[in-house]
Phi, psi and omega in degrees: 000144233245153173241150186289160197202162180232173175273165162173156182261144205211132186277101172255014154199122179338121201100321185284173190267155177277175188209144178264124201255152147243144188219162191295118199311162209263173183244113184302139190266199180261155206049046188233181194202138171244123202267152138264098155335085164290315190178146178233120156325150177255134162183185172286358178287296193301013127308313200282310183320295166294352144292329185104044177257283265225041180104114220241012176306106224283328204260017148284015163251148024248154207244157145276122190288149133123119185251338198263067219262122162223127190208197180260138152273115186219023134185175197210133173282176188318136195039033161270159182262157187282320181306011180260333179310158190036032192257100179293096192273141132242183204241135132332116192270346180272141154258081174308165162246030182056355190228331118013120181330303122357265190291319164302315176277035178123303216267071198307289186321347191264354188332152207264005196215048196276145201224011168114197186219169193289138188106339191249292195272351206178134208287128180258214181284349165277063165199179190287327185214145176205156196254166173199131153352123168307280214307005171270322173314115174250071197309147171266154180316171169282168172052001170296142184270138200296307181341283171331308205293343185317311187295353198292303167347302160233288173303354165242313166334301167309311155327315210256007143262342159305314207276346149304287198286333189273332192080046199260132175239176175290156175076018179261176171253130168228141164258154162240090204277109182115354215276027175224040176247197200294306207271311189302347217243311190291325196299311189295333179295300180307337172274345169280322182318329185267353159119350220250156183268162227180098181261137173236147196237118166198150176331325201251085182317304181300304190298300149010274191308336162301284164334281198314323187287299199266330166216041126090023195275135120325133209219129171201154182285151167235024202284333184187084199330333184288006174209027181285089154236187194290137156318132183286019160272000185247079181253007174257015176101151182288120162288327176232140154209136161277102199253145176262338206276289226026087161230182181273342164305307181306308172294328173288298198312339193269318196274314160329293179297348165263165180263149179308121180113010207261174181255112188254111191247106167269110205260310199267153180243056176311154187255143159096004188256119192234165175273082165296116200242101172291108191291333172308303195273350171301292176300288198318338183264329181063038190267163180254122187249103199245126155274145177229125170234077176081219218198167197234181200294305193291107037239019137315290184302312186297314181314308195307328190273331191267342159311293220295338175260357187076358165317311203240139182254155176256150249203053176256106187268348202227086191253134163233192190233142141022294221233043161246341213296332186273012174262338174282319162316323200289311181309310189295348183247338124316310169119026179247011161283124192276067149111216164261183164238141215248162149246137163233162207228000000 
């Protein structure tokens, strides 16, 4: 008996290019939801996923990628309610357990019993069908178009919780380091929604340019920190900066660049890249060095609600097919992909 099978890409080694497989249809388990896969976000995370940064275990492999998921529920496992069927969802990218202290109050990444992520640990979006934890299932508004909505998850979700951890109000100054990559492009929107004047920093002159034409961003290259300054009405320094980049040029300019009281949201988890940190100029400045880690399910849902109203515009520059997607990894490791890219399926 011939067993049924979907297309989907599939990572057989850490480090490695992803290949396009056929593999067997998944089976929703109990408290589990089975998606029709519409489209999956592209972006840099799902790079760091495919180095093994966010876990090399050979006996997790070969793994299907791809965390930023919007699909159909179109069938449930065991102690699911059938009212999640035809239900258009995106996915929770941490696999939390929910019941944790942690996971009750709100804040699901941080969970004391957390067990990796979709994409890692466990088969993602990039196929036709993926089985997912119901409780991972975030539903989206009507009428959101599925494609956009890919960013909602992560690349807009993730703003909207740095801008909850820095505590950005109006009339503050924020930078963005990074700021025409998936997270960054969004990033810059969400701190103006919030109020905040808003220098955006990047390598890249079209994204610059982008940025400035479509919301109106203060805009400077950052090819070379070393001659990266502040507008001079900010001559007392940044309140907030956000780095995307996380390197080490990027990490002094940045801690260099606040003002007293100001704040550093640190993101990225490169292994070896470290912050020499003067504690004298910490105190005397009173600045604050906050890690922001993802985004919890309520701020998925508000990021979905702030697309769904027109707040936030989503940034997908880029749609491929399936047996395309490793031409968009390739734009992301040249640095020439424009906010994210999406596979559609």
């Amino acid at each position: 008996m011939r067993v049924a099978t979907v297309k989907a890409q599939r990572l057989h080694e850490w480090g490695g290019r992803v290949s396009l497989d056929e593999v067997p249809v998944p089976v929703p388990g109990s408290g589990e939801v089975l998606l029709r896969v519409e489209a999956c976000g592209i972006g840099l995370t799902v790079l760091n996923c495919l180095r093994g940064d966010l876990g090399n275990d050979p006996d997790d492999l070969p793994r299907i990628p791809g965390h930023e998921i919007v699909g159909t529920v179109v069938g449930a496992g065991e102690g699911v309610s059938d009212a999640w069927l035809g239900q258009r969802v995106c996915v929770h990218f941490y696999l939390f357990c929910g019941s944790c202290r942690r996971c009750v109050a709100g804040s699901e990444p941080l969970c004391e019993n957390l067990t990796g992520n979709v994409g890692v640990q466990r088969d993602g979006g990039y196929a036709e069908l993926v089985a997912i934890p119901v409780q991972n299932a975030v539903r989206l508004p009507d009428g959101v178009d599925p494609v956009l909505a890919t960013a909602i998850p992560d690349a807009i979700a993730t703003p909207v919780h740095v801008a909850h951890r820095a505590s950005i109000a109006p009339g503050e100054r924020v930078v963005v380091i990074a700021a025409g990559g998936g997270v960054g492009v969004h990033m810059v929107q969400v701190a103006q929604l919030f109020g905040a004047e808003v220098l955006a920093l990047d390598a890249a002159d079209g994204k610059l340019d982008y940025l400035a034409a479509e919301f109106g961003a203060a805009t400077t290259n950052s090819a070379d920190f070393g001659v990266v300054d502040l507008p001079a009405a900010w001559r007392n320094g940044a309140d907030v900066v956000i780095d995307l980049l996380g390197t080490r040029s990027s990490l002094a300019w940045s801690f260099d660049a606040l003002g007293t009281g100001g704040r550093l949201v640190l993101l990225t988890t490169f292994r070896h890249v470290e912050l020499p940190v003067s504690p004298r100029e910490a105190v005397f400045r009173q600045i604050s060095i906050l890690g922001s880690r993802y985004a919890s399910r309520a701020e998925i849902d508000l990021a979905a609600r702030l697309v769904s109203s027109g707040r936030i515009k989503p940034v997908v520059s880029r749609q491929v097919g399936l047996e395309d997607v490793e031409a968009v990894h390739e734009e992301i490791r040249e640095g020439r992909l424009l906010g994210r890219g999406a596979v559609i399926l």
